[in-house]
N, CA, C and O of each residue as an XYZ file, in Angstrom:
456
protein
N       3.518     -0.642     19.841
C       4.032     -0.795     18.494
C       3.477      0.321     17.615
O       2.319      0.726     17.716
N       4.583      0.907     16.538
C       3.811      1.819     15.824
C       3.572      0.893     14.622
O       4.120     -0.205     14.520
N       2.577      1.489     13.568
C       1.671      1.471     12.439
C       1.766      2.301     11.350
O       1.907      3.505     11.563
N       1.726      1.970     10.441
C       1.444      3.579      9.788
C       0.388      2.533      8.332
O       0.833      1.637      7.614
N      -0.786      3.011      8.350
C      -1.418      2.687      6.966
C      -1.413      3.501      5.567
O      -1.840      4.652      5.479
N      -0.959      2.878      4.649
C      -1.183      4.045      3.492
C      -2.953      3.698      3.121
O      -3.462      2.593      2.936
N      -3.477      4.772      3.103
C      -5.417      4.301      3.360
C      -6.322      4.633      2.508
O      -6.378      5.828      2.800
N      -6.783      4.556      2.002
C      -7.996      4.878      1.115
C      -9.284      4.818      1.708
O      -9.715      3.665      1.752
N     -10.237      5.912      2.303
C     -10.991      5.485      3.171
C     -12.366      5.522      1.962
O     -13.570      5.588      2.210
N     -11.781      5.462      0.825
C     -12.951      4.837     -0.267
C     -13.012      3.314     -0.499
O     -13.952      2.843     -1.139
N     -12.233      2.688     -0.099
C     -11.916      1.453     -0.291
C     -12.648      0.056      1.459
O     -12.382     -0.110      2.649
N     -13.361     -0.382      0.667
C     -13.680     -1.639      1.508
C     -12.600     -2.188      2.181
O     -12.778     -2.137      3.398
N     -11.450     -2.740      1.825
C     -10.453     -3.524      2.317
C      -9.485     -2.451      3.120
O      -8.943     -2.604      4.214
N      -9.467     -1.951      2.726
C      -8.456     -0.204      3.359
C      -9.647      0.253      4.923
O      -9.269      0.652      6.025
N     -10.853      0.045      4.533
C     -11.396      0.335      5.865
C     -11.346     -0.568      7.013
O     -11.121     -0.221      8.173
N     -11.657     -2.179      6.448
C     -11.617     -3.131      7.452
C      -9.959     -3.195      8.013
O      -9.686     -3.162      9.213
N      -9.132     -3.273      7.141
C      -7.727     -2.999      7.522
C      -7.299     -1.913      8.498
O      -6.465     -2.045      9.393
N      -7.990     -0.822      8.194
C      -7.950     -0.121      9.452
C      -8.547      0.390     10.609
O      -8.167      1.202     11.453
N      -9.958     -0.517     10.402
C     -10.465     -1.132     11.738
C      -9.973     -1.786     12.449
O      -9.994     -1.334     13.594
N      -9.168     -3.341     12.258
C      -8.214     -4.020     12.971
C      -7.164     -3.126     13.384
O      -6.746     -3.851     14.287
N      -6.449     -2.172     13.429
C      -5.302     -1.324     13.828
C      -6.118     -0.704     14.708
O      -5.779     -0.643     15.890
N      -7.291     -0.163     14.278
C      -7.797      0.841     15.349
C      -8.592     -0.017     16.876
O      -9.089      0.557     17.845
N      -8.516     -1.051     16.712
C      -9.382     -2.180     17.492
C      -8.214     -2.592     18.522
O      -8.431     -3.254     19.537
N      -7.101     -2.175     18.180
C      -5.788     -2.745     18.533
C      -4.986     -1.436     19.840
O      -4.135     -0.658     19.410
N      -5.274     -1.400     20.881
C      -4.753     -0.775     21.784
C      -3.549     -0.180     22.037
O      -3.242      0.940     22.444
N      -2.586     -1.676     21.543
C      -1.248     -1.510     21.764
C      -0.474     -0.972     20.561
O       0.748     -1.014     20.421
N      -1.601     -0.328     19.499
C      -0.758      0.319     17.862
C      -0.664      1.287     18.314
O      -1.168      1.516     19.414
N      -0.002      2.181     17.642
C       0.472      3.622     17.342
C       0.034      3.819     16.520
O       0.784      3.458     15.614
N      -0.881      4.244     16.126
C      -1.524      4.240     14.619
C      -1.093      5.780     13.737
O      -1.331      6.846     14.304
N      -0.483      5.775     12.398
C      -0.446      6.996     11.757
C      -1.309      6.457     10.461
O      -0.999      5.355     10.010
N      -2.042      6.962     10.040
C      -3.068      7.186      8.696
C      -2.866      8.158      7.766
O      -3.133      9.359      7.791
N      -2.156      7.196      6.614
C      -1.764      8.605      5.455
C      -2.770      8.269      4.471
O      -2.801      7.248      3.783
N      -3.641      9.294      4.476
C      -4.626      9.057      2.689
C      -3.526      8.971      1.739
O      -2.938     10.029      1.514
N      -3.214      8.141      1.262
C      -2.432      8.262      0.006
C      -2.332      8.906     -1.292
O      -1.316      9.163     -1.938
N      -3.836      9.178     -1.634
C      -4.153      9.868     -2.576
C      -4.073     11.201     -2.241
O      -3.591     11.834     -3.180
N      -4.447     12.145     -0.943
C      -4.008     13.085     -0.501
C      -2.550     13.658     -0.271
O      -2.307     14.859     -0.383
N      -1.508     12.618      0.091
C      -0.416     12.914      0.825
C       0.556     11.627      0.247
O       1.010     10.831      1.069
N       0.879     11.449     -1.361
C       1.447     10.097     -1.583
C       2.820      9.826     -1.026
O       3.552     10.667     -0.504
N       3.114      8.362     -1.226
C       4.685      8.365     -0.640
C       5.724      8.660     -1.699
O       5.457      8.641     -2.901
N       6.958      8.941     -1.187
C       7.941      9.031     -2.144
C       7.820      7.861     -2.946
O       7.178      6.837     -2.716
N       8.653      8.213     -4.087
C       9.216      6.996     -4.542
C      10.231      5.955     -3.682
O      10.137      4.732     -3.573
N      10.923      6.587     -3.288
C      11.678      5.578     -2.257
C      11.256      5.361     -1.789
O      11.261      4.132     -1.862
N      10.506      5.734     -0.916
C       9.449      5.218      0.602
C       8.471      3.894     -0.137
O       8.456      2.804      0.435
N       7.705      4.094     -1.390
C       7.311      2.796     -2.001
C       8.176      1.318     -2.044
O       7.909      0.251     -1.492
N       9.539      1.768     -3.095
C      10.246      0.538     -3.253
C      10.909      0.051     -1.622
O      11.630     -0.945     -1.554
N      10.682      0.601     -0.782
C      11.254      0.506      0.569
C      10.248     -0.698      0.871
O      10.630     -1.838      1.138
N       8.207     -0.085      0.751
C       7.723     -0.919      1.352
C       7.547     -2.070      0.945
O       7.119     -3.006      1.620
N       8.008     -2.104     -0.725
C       7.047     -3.149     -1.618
C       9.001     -4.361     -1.072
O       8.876     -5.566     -0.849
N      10.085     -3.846     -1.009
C      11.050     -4.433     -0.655
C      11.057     -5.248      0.872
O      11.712     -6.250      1.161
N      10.296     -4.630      1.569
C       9.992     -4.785      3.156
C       9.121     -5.989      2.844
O       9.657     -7.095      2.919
N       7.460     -5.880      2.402
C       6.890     -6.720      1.874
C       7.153     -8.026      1.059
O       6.419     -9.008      0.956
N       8.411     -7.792      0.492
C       8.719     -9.236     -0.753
C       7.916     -9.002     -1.507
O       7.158     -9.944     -1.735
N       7.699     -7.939     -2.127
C       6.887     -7.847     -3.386
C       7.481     -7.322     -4.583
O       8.709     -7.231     -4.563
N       7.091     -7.087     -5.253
C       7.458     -6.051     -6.954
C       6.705     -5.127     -6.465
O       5.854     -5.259     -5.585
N       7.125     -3.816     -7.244
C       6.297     -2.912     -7.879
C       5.132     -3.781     -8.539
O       3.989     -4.027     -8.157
N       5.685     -4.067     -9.411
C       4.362     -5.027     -9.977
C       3.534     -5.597     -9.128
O       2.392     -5.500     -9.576
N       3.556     -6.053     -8.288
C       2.582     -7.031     -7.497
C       1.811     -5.792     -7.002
O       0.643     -6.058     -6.719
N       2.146     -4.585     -6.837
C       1.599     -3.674     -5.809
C       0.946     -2.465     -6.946
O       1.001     -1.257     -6.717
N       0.413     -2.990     -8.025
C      -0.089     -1.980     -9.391
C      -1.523     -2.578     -9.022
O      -1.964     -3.727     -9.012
N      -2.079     -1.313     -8.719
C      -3.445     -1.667     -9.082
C      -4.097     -1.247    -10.104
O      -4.405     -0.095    -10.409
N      -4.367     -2.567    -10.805
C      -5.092     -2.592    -12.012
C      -6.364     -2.080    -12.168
O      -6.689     -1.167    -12.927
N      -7.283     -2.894    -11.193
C      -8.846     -2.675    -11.399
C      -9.101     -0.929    -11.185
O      -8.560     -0.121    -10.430
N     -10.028     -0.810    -12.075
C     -10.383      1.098    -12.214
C      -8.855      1.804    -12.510
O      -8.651      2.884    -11.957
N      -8.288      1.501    -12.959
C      -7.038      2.180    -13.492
C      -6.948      1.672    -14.931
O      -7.485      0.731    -15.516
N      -5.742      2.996    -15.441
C      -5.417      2.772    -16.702
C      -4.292      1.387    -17.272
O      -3.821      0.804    -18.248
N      -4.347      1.465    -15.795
C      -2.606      0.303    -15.643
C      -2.856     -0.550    -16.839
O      -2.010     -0.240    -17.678
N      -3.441     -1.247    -17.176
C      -3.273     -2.317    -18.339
C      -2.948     -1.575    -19.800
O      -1.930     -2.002    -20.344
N      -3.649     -0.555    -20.490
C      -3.633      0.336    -21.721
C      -2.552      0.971    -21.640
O      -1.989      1.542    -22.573
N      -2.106      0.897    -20.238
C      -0.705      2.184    -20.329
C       0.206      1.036    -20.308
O       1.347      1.494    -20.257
N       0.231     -0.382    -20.324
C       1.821     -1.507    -20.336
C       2.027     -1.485    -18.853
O       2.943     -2.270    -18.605
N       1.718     -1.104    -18.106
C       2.332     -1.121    -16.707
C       2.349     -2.422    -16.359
O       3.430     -2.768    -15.882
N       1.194     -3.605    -16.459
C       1.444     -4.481    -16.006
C       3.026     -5.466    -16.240
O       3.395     -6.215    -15.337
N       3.745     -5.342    -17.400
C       4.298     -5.656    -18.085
C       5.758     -4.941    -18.216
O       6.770     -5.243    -18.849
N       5.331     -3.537    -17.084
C       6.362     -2.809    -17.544
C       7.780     -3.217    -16.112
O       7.706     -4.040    -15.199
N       8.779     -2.380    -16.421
C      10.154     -2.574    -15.286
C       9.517     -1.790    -13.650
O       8.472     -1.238    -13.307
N      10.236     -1.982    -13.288
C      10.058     -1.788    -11.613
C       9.986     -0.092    -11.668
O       9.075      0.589    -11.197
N      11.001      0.325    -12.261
C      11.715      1.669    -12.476
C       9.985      2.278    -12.617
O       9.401      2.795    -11.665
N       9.120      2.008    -14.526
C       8.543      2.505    -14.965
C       7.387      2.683    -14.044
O       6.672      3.685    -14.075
N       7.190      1.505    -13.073
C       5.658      0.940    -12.675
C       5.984      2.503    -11.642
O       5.444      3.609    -11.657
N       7.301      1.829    -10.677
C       7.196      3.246     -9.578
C       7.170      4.862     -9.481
O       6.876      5.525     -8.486
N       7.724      5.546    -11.343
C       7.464      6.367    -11.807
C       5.784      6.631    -11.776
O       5.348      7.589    -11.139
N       4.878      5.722    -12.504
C       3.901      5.954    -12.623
C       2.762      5.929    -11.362
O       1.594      6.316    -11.325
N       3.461      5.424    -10.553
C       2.489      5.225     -9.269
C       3.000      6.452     -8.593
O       2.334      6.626     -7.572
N       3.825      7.288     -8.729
C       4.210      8.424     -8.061
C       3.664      9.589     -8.827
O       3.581     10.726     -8.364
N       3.396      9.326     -9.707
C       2.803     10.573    -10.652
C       1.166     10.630    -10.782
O       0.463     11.547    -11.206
N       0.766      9.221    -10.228
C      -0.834      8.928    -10.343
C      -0.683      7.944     -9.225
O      -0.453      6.751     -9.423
N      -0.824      8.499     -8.020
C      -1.268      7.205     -7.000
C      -2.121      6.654     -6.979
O      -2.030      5.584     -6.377
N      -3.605      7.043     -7.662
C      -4.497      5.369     -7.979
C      -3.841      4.458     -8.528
O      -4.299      3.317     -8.594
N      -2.886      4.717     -8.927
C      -2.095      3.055     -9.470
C      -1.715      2.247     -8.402
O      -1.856      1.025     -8.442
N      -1.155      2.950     -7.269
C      -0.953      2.068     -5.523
C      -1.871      1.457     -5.225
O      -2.970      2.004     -5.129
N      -1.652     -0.169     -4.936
C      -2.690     -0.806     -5.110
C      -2.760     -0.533     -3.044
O      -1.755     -0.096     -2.483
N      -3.834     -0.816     -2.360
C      -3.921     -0.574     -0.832
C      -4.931     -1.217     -0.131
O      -6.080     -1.401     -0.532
N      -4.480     -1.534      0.879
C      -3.864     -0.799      1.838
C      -2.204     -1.647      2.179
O      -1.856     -2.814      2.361
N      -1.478     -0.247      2.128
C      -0.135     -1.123      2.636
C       0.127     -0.394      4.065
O      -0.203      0.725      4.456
N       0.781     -1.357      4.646
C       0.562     -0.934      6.439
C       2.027     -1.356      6.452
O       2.428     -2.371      5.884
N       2.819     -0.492      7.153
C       4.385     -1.046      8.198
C       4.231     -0.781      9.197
O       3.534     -0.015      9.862
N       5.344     -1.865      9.375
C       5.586     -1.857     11.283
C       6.999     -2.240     11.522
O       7.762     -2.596     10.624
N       7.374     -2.131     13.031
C       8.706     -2.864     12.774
C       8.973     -4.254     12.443
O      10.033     -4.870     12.339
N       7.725     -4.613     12.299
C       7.925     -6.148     11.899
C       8.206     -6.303     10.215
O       8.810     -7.153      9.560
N       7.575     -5.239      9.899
C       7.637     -5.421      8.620
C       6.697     -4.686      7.471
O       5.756     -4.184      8.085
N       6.579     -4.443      6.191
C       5.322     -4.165      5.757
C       4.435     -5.388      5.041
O       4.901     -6.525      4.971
N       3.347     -5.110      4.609
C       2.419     -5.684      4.065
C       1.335     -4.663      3.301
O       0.876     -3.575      3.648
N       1.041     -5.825      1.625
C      -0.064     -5.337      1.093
C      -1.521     -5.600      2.165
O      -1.189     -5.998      3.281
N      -2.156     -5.529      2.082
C      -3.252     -6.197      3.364
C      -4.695     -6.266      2.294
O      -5.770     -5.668      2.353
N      -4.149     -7.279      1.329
C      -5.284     -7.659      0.452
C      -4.928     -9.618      0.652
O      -3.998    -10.125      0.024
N      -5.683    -10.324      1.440
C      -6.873     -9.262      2.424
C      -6.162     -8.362      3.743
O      -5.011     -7.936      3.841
N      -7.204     -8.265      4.606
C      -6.970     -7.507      5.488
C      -6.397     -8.290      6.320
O      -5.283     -7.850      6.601
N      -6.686     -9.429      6.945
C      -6.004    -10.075      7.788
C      -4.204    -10.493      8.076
O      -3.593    -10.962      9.036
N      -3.790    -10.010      6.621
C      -2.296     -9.968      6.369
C      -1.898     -8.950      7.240
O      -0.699     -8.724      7.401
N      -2.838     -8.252      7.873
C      -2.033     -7.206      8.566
C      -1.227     -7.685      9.981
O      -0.226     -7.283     10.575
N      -2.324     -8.881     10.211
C      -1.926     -9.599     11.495
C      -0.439    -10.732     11.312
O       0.146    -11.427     12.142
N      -0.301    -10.592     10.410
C       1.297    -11.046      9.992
C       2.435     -9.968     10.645
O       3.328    -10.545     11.265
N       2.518     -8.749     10.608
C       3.340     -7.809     11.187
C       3.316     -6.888     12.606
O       3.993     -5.912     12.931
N       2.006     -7.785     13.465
C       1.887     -7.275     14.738
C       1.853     -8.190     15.681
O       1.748     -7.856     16.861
């Protein structure tokens, strides 16, 4: 099965998340720093659509401006503009597969799509 994590290897939950993938024999694993290499905009509303989520659900607030700037509050359109122009707003780790994607807060959601 392939994998692909969007990763933050500053992040606690982004590491254990991709310890379980890497623990995992039968993944294909691809690792995109996100903050290095972000996704399109489409490629986002793809995953947060794959997931059953909002844009919104997938704004990360904590250590971001997201709250002072309205994002929490704001349209799908605005949130995914701004997470493409400042990817600390991507909240992470989000992981797809063909099963599906997932936020993986926690990490164990990852085991939902493998």
């Amino acid at each position: 099965m392939k994998a692909t994590i969007w990763h933050n290897p500053k992040c606690g939950t982004s590491r254990k998340t991709l310890a379980i993938l890497e623990n995992l024999k039968a993944v294909e694993l691809t690792v995109v720093e996100y903050l290095k290499d972000p996704p399109t905009r489409e490629k986002l509303a793809q995953l947060y659509e794959a997931a059953g989520i909002t844009p919104a659900d997938g704004l990360r607030t904590r250590g971001t401006d997201a709250e002072e700037r309205g994002l929490p509050e704001a349209d799908a359109d605005t949130i995914l503009d701004a997470m493409v122009a400042d990817p600390i707003l991507i909240e992470r780790p989000l992981v797809e597969t063909e099963k599906g994607a997932r936020l993986c807060r926690p990490q164990d959601r990852v085991l939902e799509i493998l």
